[in-house]
C-alpha positions as CSV (number, residue, x, y, z in Angstrom):
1,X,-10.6,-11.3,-2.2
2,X,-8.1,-8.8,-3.8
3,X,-4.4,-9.2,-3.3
4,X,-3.5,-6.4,-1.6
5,X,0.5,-5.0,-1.2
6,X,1.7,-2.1,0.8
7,X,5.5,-1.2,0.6
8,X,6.2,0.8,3.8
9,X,8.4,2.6,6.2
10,X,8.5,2.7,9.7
11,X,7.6,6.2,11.0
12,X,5.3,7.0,7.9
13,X,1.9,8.5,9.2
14,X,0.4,8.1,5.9
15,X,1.6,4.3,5.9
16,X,-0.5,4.0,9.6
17,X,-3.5,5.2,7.9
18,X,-3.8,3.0,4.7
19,X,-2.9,0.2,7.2
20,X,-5.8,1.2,9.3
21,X,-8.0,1.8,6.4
22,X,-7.2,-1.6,4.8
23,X,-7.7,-3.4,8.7
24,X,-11.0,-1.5,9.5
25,X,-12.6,-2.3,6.2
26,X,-11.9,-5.8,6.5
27,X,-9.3,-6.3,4.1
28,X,-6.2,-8.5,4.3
29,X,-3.0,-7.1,2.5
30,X,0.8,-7.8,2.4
31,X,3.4,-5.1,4.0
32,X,6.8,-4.7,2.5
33,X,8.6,-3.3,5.6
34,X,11.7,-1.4,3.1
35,X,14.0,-0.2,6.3
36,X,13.7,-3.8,7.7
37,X,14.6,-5.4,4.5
38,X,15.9,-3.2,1.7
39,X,16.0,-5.8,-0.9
40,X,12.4,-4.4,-0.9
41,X,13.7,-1.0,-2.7
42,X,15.0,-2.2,-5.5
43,X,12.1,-4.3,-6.4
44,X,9.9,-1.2,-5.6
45,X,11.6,0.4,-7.9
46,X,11.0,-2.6,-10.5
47,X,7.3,-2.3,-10.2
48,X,6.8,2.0,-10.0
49,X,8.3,5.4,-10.5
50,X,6.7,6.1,-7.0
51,X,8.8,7.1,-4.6
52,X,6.9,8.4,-1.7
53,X,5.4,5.9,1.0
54,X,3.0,4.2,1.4
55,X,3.1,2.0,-2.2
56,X,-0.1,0.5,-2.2
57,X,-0.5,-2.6,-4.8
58,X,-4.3,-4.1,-5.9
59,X,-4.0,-7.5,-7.9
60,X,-0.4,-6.2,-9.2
61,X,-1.5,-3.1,-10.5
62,X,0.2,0.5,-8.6
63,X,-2.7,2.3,-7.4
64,X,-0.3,4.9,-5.8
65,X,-0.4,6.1,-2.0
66,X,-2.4,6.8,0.7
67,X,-4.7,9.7,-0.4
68,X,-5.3,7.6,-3.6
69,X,-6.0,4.4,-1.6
70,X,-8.9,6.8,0.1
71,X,-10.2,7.8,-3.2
72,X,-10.6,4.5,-4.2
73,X,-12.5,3.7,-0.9
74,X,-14.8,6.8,-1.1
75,X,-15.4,5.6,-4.9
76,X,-16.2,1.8,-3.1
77,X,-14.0,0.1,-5.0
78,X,-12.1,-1.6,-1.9
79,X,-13.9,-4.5,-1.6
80,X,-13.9,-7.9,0.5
């Protein structure tokens, strides 16, 4: 199974949906809560020039936010 990370922060809708997306296809991921601990920032920051939430990490590799977490699952490439 893919190691999955999501950097978050609370009151994000689009961080609600790739959580749901990642539950309801089965998939087990990591959440980086940044408001509850904001060590979390600077090592966002480490890892991408993102700056908009969600931050969505497959096997170490930035694969950007929400909308390109869905593109990846309409493309099937979320996988168990």
């Amino acid at each position: 199974m893919a190691k999955i990370e999501i950097y978050t922060r609370p009151g994000c809708g689009y961080c609600t949906h790739a959580k749901r997306l990642l539950t309801n296809k089965g998939l087990d991921y990591v959440e980086y809560d940044v408001y509850e601990n904001p060590m979390y920032i600077q090592e966002l920051q480490q890892r991408t020039t993102g700056r908009t939430y969600p931050q969505i990490f497959i096997e170490e590799l930035s694969v950007g936010g929400f909308t390109e977490l869905l593109e990846n699952e309409q493309f099937n490439l979320l996988k168990k």
